[in-house]
N, C-alpha and C positions, 0 to 999 in steps of 0.2 A: 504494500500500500504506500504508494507517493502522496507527503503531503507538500503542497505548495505554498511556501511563507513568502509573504510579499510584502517588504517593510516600504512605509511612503516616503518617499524623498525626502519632505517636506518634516519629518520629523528627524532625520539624519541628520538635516544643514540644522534644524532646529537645535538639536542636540549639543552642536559645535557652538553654535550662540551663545546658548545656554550654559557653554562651559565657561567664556568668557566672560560671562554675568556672575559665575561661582566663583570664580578667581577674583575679579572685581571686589567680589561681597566681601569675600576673603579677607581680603588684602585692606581695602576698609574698615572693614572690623576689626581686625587683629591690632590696624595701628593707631585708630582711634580709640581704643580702652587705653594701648599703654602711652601714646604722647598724647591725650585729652584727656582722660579718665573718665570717658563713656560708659558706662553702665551696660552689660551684657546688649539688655533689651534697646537699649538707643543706638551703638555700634548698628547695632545689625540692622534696624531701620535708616540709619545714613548709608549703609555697604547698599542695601538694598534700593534707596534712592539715587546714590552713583551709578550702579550698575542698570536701572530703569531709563534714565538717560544715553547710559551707550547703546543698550541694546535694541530701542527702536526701529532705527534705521539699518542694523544690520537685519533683522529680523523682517523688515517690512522688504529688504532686497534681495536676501539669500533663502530665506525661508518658504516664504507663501507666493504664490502670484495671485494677484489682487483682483478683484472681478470687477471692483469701481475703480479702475484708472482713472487720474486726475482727482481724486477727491483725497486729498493728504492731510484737509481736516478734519473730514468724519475719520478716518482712521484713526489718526492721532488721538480724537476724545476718543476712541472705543479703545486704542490701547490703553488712557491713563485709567477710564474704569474698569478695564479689566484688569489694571497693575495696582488699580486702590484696593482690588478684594484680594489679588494676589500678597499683597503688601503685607496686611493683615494675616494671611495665612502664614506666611514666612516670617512673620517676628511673634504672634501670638504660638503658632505652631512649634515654634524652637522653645521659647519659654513654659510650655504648656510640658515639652518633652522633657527637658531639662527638669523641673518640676517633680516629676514622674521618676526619672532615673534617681533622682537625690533622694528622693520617697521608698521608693522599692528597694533601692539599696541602703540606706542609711546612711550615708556617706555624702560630702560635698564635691567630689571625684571621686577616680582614680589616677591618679598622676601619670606620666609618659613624658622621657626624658629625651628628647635631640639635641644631639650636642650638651651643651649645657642650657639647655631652654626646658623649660616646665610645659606642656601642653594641657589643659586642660580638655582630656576627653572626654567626658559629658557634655560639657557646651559646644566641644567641635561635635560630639554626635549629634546634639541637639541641631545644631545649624543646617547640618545635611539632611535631617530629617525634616526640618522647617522648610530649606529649598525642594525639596525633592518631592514634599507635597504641594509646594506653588508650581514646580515644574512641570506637573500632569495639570493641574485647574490651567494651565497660562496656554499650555498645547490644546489643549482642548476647544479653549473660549476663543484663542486665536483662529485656531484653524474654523470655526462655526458661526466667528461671530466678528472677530476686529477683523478679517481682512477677506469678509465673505460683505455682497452686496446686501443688506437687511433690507427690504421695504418697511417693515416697524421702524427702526430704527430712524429711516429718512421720514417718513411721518412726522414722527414725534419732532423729529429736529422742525421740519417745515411749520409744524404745529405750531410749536413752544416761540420760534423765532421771527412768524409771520404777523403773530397775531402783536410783538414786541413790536414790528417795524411799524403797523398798523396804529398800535396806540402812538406811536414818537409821531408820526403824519399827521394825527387828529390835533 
């Protein structure tokens, strides 16, 4: 029995983005706690707002092909609310985990040594488990909803912003 796996492009190149958003978070968070002294939960919502800035535009060119050409504003709001609830995900979802591990283990870690560096793995597991569940809601909402043509969508905007244009005329 041959089975046929067909994986979609569109989540491969997604994949490669999204590892650049990981690094990103990464790399923001880890140096925002020790040169700011950010707080677990606020690193990781600034890592998370640096890396929502790069990955737009990579994501809007290598990822998906767009069904509304020319419309780079509806996209754009439909990525920031799709990255307001991802956002959410990925900083409550780390803390939530984090949480959980300190709870079920008793413990505030367990430590892990590179070099002479202290790693704290609970909060690094925490964080991948926070992206990793933004990572499928962001695949998902993108590929269905930011960069697919919605007629609700244009509705509502035509709605919300006609009837704006209408009152400033009166």
């Amino acid at each position: 029995m041959k089975i046929n796996f067909k994986v979609d492009k569109s989540l491969i190149s997604y994949f490669f983005v999204a590892l650049i958003g990981v690094g990103t978070q990464l790399v923001v968070s880890s140096a925002s706690q020790k040169m700011f002294n950010l707080t677990y939960i606020s690193s990781i919502g600034l890592g998370y707002f640096i890396a929502f800035l790069t990955t737009f535009f990579l994501i809007n060119r290598y990822s998906f092909t767009s069904d509304n050409n020319g419309k780079i504003r509806n996209r754009i709001l439909k990525y920031i609310i799709v990255s307001l609830f991802s956002g959410l995900i990925t900083v409550y979802g780390s803390g939530i985990c984090l949480l959980s591990l300190q709870k079920i283990t008793g413990m505030d870690t367990i430590p892990f040594y590179v070099s002479d560096k202290e790693i704290d793995t609970f909060k690094l597991f925490s964080h991948f488990f926070g992206m990793g569940a933004s990572f499928v809601f962001n695949y998902v909402s993108h590929k269905t909803f930011t960069f697919k043509k919605t007629d609700l969508f244009n509705r509502f905007l035509t709605r919300f912003f006609s009837r704006a244009d209408q009152d400033k005329e009166a």
